[in-house]
C-alpha positions as CSV (number, residue, x, y, z in Angstrom):
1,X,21.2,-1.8,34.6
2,X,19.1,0.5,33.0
3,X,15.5,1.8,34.8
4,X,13.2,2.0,32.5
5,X,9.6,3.7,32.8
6,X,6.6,2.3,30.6
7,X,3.7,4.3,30.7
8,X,0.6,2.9,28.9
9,X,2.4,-0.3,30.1
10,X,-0.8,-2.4,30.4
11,X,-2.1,-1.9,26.9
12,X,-0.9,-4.1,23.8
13,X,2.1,-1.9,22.9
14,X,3.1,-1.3,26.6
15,X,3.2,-4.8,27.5
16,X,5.0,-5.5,24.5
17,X,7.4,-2.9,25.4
18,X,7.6,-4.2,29.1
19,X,8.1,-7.7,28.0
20,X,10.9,-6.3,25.3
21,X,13.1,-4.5,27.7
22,X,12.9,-7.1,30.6
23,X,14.1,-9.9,28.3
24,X,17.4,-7.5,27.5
25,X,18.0,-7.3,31.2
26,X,16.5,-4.0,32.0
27,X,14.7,-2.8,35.3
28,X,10.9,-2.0,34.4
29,X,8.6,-0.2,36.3
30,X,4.9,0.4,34.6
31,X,2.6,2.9,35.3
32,X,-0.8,2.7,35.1
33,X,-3.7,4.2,36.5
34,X,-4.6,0.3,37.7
35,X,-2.5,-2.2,38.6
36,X,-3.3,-6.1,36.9
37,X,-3.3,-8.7,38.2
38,X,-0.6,-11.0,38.2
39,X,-2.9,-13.6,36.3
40,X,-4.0,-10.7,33.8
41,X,-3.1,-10.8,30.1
42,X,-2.1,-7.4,31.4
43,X,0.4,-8.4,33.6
44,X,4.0,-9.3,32.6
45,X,6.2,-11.5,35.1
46,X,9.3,-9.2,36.1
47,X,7.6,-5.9,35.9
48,X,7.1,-3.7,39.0
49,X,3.8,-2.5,38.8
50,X,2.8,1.5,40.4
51,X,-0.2,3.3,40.1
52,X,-0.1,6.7,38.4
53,X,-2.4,9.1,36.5
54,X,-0.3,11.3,34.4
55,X,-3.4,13.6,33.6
56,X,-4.3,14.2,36.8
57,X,-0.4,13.9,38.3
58,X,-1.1,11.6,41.2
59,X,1.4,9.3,41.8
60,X,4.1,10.7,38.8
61,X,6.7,11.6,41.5
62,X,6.8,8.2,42.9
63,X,7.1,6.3,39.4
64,X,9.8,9.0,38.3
65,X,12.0,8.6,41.0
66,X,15.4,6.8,40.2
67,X,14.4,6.1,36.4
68,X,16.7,6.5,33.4
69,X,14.5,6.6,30.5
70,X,10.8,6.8,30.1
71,X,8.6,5.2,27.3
72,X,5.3,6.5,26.3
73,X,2.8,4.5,24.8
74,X,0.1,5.7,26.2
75,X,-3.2,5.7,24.3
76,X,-6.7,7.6,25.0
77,X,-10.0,7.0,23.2
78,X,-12.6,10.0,22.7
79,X,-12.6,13.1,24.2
80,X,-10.1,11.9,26.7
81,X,-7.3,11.3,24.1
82,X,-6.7,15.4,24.0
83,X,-6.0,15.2,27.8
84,X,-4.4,12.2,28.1
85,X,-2.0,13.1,25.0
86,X,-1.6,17.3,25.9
87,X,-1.9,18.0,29.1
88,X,-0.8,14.4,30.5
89,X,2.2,15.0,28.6
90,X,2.8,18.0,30.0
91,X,2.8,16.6,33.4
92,X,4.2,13.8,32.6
93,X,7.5,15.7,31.2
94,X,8.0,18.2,33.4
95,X,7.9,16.0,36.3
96,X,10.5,13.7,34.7
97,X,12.7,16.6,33.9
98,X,12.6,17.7,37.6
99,X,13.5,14.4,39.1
100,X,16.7,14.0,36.8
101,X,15.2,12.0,34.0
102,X,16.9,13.4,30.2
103,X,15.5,10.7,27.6
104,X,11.9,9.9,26.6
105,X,11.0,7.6,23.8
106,X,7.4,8.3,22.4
107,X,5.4,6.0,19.9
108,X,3.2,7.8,17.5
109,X,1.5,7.1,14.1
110,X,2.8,7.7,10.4
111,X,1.9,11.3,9.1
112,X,0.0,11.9,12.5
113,X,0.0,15.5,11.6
114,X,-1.4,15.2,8.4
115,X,-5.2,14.7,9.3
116,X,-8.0,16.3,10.8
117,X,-9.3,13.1,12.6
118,X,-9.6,14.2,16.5
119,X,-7.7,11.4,17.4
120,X,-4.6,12.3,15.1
121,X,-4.7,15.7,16.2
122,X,-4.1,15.2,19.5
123,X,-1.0,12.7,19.0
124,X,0.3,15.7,16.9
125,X,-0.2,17.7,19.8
126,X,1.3,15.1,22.1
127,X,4.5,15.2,19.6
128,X,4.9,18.9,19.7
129,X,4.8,18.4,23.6
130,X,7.6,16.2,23.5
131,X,9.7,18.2,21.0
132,X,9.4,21.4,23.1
133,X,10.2,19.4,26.2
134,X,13.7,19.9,27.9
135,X,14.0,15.8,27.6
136,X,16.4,14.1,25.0
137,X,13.3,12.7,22.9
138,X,13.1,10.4,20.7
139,X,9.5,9.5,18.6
140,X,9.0,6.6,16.5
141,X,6.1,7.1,14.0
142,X,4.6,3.5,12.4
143,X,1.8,2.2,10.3
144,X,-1.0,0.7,12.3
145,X,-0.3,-2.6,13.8
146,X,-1.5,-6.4,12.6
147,X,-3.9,-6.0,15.3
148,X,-5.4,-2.6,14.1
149,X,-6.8,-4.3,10.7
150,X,-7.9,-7.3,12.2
151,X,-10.1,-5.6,14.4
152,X,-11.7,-3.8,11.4
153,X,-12.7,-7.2,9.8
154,X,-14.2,-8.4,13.2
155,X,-16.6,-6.1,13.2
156,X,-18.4,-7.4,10.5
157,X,-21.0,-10.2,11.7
158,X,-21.3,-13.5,10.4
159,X,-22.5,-13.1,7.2
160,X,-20.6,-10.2,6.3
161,X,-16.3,-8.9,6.5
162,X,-15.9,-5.3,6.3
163,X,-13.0,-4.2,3.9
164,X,-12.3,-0.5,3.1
165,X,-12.8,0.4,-0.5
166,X,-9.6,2.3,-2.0
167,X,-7.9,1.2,0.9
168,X,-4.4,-0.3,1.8
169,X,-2.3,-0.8,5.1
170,X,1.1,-1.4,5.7
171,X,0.5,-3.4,9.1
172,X,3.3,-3.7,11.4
173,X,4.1,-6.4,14.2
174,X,3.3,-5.0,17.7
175,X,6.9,-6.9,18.7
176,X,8.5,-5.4,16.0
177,X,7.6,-1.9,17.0
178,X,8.9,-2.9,20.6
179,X,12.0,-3.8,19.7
180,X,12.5,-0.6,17.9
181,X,11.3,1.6,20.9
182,X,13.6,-0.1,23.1
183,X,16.7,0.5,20.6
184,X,15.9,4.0,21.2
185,X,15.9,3.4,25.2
186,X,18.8,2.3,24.7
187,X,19.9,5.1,22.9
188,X,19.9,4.3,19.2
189,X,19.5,6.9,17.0
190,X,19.9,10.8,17.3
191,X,18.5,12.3,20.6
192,X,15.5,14.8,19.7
193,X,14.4,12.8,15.8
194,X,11.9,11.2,14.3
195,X,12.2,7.7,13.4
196,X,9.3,6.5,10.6
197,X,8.8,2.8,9.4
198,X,6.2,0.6,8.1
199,X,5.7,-3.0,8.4
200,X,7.2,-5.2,5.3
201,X,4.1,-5.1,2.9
202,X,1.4,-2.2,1.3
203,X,-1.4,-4.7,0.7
204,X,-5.1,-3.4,0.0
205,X,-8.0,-4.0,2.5
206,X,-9.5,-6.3,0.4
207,X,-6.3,-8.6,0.1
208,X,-5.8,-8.6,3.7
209,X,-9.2,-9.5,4.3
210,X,-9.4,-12.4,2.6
211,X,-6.3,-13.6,4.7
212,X,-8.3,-12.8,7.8
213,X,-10.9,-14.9,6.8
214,X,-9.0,-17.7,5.5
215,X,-7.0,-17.5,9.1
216,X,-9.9,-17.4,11.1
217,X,-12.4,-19.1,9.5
218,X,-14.7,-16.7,8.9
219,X,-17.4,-17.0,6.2
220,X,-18.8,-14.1,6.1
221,X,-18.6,-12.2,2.5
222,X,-15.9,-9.8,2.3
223,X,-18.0,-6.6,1.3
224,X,-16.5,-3.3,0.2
225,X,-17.5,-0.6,2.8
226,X,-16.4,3.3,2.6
227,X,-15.4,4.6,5.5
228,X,-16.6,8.4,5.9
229,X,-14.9,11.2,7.7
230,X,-11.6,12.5,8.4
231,X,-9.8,9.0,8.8
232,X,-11.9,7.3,6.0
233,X,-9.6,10.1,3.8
234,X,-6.7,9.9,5.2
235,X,-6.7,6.3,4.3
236,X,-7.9,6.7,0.8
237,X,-5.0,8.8,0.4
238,X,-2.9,6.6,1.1
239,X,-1.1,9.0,4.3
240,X,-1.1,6.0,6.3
241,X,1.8,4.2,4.6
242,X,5.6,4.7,4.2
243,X,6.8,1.9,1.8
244,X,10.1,3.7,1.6
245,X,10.7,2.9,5.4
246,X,9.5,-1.0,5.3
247,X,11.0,-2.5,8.1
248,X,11.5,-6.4,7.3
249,X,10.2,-7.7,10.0
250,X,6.5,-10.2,10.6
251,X,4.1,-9.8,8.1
252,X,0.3,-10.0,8.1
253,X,0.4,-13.7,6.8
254,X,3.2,-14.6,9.5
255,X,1.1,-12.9,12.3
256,X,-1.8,-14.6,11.2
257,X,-0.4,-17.7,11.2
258,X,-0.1,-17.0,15.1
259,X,-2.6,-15.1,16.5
260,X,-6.0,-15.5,14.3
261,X,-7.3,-17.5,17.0
């Protein structure tokens, strides 16, 4: 049985993660800087749960100890994400490399190093940290998940859905993204590479919108709105897809179908 490490374990990739590689018969240990509660949406039965701050290093030695593979999912909003994705890295490696640990899977975002959006520059950062790292690595990049463009339309109000002009996504299942990060646990693919997909459709913001509402219930008017800044053009330019590398897995309409309550 293989021990694997999930850090970021408590957010909605993590526990997907966790979930994943317990059902394939896998020891899991999560770190997380706090532990849920076992009646948490957080919490996923079979887990062991340890706390661990991978910025600030307390707790790392403990969680490393005895584990095979580690999984990074971690995710960091505002100034924070430079830390948590840098420097936590940092610690985060070269503790795992002293305590025996030789693969790390990480997941990071399509064309991540193709924008100047703060966020985006500090998962490139957080890649190049992993590359240079003694650790056989393996990094799966993906479009953004179901989730992603569903919270974009929910934060309209109720008279009014946002939908980004000149806009499209490629979303991708949260559960399909697991399964392909535990694959490479497991050892799929070639150690130190990049592994890029998409989810199984480029549809514009407008398109998926009116899905959303449909789902939902909404009836708010789907309005065109321009997002500014650095992400607003990487989107525009269409960096955030890969139709090349659609994985045929869930798409928006499926997921929908599921989770639009």
């Amino acid at each position: 049985m293989t021990r694997v490490l999930v850090v970021g374990g408590t957010g909605l990739a993590g526990r997907a993660v966790t979930s994943e590689a317990i059902a394939r018969g896998h020891d899991v240990v999560v770190a997380s800087r706090r532990v849920p509660d076992d009646d948490s949406e957080q919490y996923v039965d079979g887990a062991v749960y340890e706390t661990a701050d991978i910025v600030s290093g307390n707790g790392l030695e403990a969680v490393l100890d005895g584990v095979d593979v580690l999984v990074d999912t971690t995710n960091g909003s505002g100034r924070t994400a430079a830390h948590v994705f840098a420097h936590g890295s940092q610690n985060l490696l070269h503790t795992a490399a002293r305590f025996g640990v030789h693969q790390a899977v990480l997941l990071s975002i399509v064309n991540v190093d193709r924008s100047t959006y703060a966020y985006y520059r500090a998962k490139a950062a957080q890649e190049r940290v992993y590359r240079e790292s003694p650790l056989n690595t393996r990094i799966l990049r993906t479009t953004q998940f179901h989730d992603f463009v569903s919270a974009i339309f929910a934060r309209g109000t109720a008279a009014v859905v946002p939908a980004p002009t000149k806009t499209s996504f490629q979303p991708i299942a949260v559960s399909d993204v697991a399964r392909l990060l535990v694959d490479a646990a497991e050892g799929q693919g070639e150690a130190d590479s990049t592994l890029t997909v998409g989810g199984p459709k480029v549809e514009t913001a407008r398109a998926l919108a009116e899905q959303w509402k449909a789902a939902t219930g909404a009836r708010g008017a789907i309005v065109p709105v321009r997002l500014g800044g650095a992400l607003g053009s990487f989107l525009r330019a269409g960096e955030n897809l890969i139709p090349g590398n659609a994985l045929p897995g869930i798409d928006y309409g499926t997921w929908l179908s599921s989770n639009a309550a």
